[in-house]
FIKOLZA-1660 file (N, C-alpha, C; in steps of 0.1 Angstrom, whole numbers, plus 5000, padded with zeros to 4 digits):
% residues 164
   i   px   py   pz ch aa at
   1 9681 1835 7818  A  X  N
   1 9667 1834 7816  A  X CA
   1 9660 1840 7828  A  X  C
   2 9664 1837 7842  A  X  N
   2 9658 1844 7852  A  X CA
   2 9659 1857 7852  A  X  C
   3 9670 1861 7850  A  X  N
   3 9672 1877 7845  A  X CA
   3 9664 1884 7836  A  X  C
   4 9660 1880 7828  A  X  N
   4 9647 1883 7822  A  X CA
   4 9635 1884 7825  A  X  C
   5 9629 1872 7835  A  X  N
   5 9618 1875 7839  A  X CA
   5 9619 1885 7855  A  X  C
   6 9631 1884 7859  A  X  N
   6 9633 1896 7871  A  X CA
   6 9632 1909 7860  A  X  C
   7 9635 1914 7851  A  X  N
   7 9635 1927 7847  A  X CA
   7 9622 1925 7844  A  X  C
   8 9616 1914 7843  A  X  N
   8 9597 1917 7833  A  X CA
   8 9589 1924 7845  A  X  C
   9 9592 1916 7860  A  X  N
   9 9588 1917 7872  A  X CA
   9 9591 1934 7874  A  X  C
  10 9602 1935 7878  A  X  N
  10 9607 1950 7881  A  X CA
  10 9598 1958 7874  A  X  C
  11 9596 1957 7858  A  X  N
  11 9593 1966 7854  A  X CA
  11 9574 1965 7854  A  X  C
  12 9572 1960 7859  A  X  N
  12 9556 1958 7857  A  X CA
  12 9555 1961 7874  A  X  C
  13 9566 1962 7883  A  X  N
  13 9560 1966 7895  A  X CA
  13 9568 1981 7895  A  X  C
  14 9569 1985 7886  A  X  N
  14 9574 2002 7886  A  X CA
  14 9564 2008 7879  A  X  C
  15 9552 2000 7869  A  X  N
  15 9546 2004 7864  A  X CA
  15 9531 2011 7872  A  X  C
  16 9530 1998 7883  A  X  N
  16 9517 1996 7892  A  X CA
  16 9523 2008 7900  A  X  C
  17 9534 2010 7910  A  X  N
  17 9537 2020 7918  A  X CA
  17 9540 2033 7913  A  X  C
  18 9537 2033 7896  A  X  N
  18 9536 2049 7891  A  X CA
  18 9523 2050 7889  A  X  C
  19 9516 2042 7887  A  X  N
  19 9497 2044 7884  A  X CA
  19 9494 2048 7900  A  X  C
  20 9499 2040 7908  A  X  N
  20 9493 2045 7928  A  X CA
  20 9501 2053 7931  A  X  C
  21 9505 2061 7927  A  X  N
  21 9512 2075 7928  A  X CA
  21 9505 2082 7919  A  X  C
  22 9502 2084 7909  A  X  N
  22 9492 2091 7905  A  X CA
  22 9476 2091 7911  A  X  C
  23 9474 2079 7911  A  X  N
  23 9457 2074 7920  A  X CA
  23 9459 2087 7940  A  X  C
  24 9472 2083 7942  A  X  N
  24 9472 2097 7952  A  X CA
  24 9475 2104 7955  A  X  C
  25 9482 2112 7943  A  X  N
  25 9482 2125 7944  A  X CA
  25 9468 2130 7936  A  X  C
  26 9454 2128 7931  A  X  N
  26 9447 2133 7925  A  X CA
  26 9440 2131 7939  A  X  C
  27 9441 2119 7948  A  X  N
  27 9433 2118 7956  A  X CA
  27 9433 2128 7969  A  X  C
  28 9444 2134 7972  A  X  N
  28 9455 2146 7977  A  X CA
  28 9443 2156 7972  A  X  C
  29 9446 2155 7960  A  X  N
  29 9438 2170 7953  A  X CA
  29 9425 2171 7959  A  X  C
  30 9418 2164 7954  A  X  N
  30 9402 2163 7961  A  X CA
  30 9402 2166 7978  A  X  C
  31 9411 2158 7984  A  X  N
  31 9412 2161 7998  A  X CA
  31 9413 2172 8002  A  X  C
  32 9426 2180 7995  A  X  N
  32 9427 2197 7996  A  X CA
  32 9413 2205 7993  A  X  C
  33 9410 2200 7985  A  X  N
  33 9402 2209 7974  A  X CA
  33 9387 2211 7987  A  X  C
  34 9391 2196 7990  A  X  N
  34 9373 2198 8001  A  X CA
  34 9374 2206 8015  A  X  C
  35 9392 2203 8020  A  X  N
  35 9395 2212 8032  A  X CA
  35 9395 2224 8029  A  X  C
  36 9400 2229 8022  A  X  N
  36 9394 2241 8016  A  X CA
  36 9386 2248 8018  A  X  C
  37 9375 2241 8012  A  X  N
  37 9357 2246 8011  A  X CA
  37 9354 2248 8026  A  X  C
  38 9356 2238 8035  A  X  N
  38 9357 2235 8049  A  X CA
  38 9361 2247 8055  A  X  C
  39 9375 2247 8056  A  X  N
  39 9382 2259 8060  A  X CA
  39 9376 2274 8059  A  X  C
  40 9371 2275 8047  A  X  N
  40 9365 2292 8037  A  X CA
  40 9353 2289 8049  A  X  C
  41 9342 2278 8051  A  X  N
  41 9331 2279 8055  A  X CA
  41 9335 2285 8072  A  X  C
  42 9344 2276 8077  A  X  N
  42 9345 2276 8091  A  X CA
  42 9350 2293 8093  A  X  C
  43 9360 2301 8087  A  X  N
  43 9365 2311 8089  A  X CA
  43 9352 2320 8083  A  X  C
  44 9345 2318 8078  A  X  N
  44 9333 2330 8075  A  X CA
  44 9327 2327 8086  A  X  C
  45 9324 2315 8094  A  X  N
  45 9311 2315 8103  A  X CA
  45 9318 2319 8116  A  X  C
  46 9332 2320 8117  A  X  N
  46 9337 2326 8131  A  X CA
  46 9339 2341 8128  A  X  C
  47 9337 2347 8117  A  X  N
  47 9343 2361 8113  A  X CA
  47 9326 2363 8115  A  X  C
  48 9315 2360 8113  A  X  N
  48 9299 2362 8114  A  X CA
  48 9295 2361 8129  A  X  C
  49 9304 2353 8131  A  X  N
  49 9298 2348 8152  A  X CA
  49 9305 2364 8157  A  X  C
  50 9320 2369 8154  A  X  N
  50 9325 2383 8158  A  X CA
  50 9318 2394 8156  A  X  C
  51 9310 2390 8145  A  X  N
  51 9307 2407 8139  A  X CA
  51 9295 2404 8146  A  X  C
  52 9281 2395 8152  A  X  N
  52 9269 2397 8157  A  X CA
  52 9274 2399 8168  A  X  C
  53 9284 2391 8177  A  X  N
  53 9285 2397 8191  A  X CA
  53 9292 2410 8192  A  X  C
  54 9298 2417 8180  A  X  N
  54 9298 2431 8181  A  X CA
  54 9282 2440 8182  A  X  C
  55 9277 2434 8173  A  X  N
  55 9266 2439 8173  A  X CA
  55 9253 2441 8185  A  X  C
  56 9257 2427 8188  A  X  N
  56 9247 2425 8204  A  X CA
  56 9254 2436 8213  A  X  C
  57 9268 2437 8212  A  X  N
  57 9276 2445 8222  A  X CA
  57 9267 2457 8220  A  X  C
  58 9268 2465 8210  A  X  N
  58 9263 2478 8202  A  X CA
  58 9248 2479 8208  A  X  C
  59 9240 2470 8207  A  X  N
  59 9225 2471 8213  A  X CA
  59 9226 2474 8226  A  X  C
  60 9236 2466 8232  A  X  N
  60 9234 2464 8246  A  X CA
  60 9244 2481 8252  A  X  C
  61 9246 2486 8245  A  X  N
  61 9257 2501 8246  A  X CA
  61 9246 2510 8249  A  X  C
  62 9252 2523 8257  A  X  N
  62 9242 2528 8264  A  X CA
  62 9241 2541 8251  A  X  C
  63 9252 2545 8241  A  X  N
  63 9246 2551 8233  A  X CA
  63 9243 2543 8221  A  X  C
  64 9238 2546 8208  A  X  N
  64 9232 2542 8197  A  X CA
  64 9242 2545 8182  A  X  C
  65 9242 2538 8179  A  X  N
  65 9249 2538 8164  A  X CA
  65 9243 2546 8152  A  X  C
  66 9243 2555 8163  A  X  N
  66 9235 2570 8145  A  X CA
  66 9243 2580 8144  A  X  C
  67 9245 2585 8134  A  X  N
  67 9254 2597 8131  A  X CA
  67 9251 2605 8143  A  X  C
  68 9238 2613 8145  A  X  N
  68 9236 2621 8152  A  X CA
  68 9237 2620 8164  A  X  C
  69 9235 2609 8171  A  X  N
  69 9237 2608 8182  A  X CA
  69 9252 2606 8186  A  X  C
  70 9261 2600 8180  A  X  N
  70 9275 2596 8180  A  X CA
  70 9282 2610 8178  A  X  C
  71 9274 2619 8171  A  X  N
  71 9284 2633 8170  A  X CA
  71 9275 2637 8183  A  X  C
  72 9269 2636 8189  A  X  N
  72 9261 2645 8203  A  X CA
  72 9273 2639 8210  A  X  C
  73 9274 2628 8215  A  X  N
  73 9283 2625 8224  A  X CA
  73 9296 2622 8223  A  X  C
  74 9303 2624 8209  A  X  N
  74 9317 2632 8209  A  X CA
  74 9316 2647 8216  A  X  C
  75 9310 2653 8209  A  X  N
  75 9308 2667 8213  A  X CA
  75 9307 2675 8229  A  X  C
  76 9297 2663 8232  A  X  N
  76 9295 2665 8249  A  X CA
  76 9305 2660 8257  A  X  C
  77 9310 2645 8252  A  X  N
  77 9317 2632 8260  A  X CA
  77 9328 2640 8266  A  X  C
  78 9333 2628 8271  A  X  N
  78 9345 2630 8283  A  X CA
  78 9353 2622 8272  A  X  C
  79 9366 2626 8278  A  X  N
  79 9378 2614 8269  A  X CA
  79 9375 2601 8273  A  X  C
  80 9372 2598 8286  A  X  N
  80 9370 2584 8286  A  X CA
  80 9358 2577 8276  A  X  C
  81 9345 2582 8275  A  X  N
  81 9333 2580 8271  A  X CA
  81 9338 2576 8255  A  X  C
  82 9346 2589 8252  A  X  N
  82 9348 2589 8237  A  X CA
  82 9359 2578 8233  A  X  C
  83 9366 2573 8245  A  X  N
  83 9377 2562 8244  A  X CA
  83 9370 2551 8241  A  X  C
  84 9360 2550 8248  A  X  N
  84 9353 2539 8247  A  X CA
  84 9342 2533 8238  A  X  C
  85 9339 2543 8233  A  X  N
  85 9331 2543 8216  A  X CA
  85 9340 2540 8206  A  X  C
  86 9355 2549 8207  A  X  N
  86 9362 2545 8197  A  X CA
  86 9370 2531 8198  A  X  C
  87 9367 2526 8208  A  X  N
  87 9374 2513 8209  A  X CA
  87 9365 2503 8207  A  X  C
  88 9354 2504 8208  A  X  N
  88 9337 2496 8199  A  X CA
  88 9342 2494 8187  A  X  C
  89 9345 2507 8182  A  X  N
  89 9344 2506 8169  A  X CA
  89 9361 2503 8165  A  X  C
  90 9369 2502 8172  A  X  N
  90 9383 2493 8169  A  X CA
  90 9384 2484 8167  A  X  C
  91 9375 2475 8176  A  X  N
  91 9370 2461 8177  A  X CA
  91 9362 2457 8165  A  X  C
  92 9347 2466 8158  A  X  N
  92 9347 2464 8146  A  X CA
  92 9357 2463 8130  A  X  C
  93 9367 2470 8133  A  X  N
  93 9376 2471 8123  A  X CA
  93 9383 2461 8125  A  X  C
  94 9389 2455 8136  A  X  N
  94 9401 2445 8137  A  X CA
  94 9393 2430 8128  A  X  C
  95 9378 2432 8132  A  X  N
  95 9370 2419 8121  A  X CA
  95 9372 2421 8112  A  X  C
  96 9370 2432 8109  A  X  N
  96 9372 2437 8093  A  X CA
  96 9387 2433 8085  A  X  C
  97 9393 2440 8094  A  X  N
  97 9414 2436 8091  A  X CA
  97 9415 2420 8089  A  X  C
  98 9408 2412 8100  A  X  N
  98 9409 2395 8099  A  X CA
  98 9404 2392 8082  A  X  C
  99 9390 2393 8082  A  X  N
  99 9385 2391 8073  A  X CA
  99 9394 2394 8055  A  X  C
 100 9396 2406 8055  A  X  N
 100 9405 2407 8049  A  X CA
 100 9421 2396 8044  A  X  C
 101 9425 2398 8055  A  X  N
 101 9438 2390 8057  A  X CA
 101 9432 2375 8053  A  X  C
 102 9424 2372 8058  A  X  N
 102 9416 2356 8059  A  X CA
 102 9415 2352 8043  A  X  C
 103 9409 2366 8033  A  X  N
 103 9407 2369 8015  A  X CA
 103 9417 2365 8014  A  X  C
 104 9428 2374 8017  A  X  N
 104 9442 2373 8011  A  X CA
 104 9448 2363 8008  A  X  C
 105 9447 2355 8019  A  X  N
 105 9453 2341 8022  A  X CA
 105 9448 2329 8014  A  X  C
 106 9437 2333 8006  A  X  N
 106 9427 2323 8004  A  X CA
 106 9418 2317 8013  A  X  C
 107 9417 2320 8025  A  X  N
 107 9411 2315 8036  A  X CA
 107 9398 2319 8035  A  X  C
 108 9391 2328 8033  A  X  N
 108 9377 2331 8028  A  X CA
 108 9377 2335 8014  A  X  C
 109 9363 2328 8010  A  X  N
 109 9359 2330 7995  A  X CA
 109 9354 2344 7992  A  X  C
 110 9354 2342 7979  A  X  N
 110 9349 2353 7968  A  X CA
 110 9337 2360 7981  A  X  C
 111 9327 2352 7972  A  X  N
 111 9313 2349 7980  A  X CA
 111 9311 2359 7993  A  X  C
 112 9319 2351 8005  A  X  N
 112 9319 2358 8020  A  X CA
 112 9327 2369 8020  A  X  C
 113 9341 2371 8011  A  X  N
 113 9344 2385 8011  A  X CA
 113 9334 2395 8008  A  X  C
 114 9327 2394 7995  A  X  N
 114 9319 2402 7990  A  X CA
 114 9311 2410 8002  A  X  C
 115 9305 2400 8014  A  X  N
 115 9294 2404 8020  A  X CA
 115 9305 2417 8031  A  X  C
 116 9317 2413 8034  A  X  N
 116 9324 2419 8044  A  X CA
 116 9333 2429 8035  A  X  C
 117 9333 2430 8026  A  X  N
 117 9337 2443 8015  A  X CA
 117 9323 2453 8019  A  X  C
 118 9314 2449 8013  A  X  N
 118 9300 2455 8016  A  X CA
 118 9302 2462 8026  A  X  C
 119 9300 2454 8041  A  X  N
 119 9303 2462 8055  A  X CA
 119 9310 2473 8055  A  X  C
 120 9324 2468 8048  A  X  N
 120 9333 2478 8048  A  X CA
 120 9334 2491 8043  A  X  C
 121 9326 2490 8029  A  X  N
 121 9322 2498 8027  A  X CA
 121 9312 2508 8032  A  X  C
 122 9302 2502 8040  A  X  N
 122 9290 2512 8047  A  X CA
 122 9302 2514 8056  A  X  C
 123 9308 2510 8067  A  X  N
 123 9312 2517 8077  A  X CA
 123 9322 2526 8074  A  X  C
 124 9331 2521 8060  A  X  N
 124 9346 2538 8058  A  X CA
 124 9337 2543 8054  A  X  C
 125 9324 2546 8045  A  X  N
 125 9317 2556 8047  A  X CA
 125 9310 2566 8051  A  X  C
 126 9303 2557 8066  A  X  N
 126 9294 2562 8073  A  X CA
 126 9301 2578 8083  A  X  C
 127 9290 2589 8086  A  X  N
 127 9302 2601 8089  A  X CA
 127 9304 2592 8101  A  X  C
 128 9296 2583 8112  A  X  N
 128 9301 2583 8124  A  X CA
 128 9317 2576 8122  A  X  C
 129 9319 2565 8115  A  X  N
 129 9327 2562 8114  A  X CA
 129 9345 2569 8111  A  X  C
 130 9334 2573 8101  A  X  N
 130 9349 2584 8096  A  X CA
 130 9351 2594 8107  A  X  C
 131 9347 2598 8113  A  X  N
 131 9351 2605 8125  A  X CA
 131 9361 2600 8134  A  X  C
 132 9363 2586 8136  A  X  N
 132 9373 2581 8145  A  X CA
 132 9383 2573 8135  A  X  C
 133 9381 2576 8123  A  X  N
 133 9391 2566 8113  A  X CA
 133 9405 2574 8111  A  X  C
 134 9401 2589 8108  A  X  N
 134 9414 2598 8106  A  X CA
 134 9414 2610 8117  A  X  C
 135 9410 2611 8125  A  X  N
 135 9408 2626 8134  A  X CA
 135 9410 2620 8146  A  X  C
 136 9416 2628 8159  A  X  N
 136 9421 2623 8167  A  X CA
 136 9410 2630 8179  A  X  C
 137 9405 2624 8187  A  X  N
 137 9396 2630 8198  A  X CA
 137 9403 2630 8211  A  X  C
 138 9400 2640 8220  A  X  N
 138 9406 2644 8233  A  X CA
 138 9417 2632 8239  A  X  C
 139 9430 2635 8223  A  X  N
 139 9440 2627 8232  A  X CA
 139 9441 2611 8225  A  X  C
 140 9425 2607 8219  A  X  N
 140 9425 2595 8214  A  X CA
 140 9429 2590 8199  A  X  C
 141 9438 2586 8194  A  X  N
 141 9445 2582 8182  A  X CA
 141 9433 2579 8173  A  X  C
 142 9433 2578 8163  A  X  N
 142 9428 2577 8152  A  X CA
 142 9429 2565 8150  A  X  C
 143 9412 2553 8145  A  X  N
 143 9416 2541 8144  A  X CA
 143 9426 2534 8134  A  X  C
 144 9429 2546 8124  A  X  N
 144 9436 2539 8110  A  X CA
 144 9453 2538 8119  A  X  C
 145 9456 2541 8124  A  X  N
 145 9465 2541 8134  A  X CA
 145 9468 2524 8139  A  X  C
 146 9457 2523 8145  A  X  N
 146 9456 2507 8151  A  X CA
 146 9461 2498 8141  A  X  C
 147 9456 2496 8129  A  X  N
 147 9459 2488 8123  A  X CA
 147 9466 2487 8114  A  X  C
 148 9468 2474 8104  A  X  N
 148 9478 2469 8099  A  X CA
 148 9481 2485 8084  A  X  C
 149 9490 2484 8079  A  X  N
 149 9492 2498 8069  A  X CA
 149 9484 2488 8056  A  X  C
 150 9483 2477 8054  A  X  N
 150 9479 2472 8042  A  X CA
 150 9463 2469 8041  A  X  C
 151 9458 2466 8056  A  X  N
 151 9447 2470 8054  A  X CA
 151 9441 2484 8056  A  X  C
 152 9445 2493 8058  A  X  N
 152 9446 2508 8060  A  X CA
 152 9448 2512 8045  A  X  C
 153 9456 2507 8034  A  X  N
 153 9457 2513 8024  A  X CA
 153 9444 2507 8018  A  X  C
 154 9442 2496 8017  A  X  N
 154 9429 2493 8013  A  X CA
 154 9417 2499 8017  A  X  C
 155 9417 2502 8027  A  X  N
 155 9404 2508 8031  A  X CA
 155 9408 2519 8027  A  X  C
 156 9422 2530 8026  A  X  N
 156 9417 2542 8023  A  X CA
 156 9414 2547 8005  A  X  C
 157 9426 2536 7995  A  X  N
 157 9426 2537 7981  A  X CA
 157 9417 2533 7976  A  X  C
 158 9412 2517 7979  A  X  N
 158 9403 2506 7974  A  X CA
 158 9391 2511 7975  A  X  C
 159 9386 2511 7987  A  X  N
 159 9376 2511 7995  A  X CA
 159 9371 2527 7986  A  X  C
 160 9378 2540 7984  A  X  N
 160 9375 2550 7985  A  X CA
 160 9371 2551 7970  A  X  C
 161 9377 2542 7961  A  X  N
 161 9373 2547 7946  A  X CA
 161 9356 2536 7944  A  X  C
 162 9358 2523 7948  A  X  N
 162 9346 2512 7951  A  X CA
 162 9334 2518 7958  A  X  C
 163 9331 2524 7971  A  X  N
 163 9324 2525 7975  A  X CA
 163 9321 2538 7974  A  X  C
 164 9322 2546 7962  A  X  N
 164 9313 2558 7963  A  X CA
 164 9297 2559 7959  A  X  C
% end
């Protein structure tokens, strides 16, 4: 007879500890689901804090970010001058390469890629840009060079049929 109500026991406390195994793994889910959101937000607003203090950098640069003036001072520059433009703009792509990678991972959303696809798009387009992306200046490597080949094939296949 005790044997009986030990199996009624057992089985009504295997019942309760399969319902609270369920109650947290959904509760798991919601957890993920909100670190997540968290995560996408925090890695767009440090990928946003990079790209303005590139930008401040660029204001504060003694030349200007216009086609014409960027080809005057390739044209004129020294290797060093021209090293140092093209490494401005290295430093813009390596955001760019993060950002990317950050997509890939799930780590930034739709949403924030869209805005950093956009970028990417004006700058593989722009001529100043492209001028340091595949052509090599007095000695200085080409930025497609610098970085990763997968984001390099993206910017040159993706990027090139997208942003015409």
């Amino acid at each position: 007879m005790k044997n009986k109500q030990f199996r009624k026991w057992a089985l009504a406390a295997e019942i309760v500890s399969a319902v609270a195994v369920v109650v947290t793994i959904a509760f798991l889910a919601f957890q993920m689901r909100d670190n997540t959101n968290a995560m996408q937000a925090q890695t767009y607003q440090e990928l946003m804090r990079d790209i303005n203090n590139w930008r401040s950098s660029i204001r504060d640069a003694e030349w200007v970010l216009s086609g014409a003036t960027l080809a005057e001072e390739i044209a004129g520059g020294s290797s060093a001058e021209i090293g140092l433009i093209r490494m401005t703009f290295l430093e813009l792509w390596g955001i760019y390469e993060a950002a990317f990678f950050a997509k890939e991972r799930g780590v930034l959303g739709d949403n924030e890629w869209g805005r950093f696809e956009f970028m990417i798009c004006f700058q593989r387009n722009a001529a100043a840009a492209q001028a340091f992306w595949e052509v090599e200046y007095a000695g200085v490597p080409p930025i497609k060079k610098a970085l990763t080949p997968a984001f390099v094939e993206y910017a040159d296949e993706y990027l090139d049929k997208q942003c015409d």
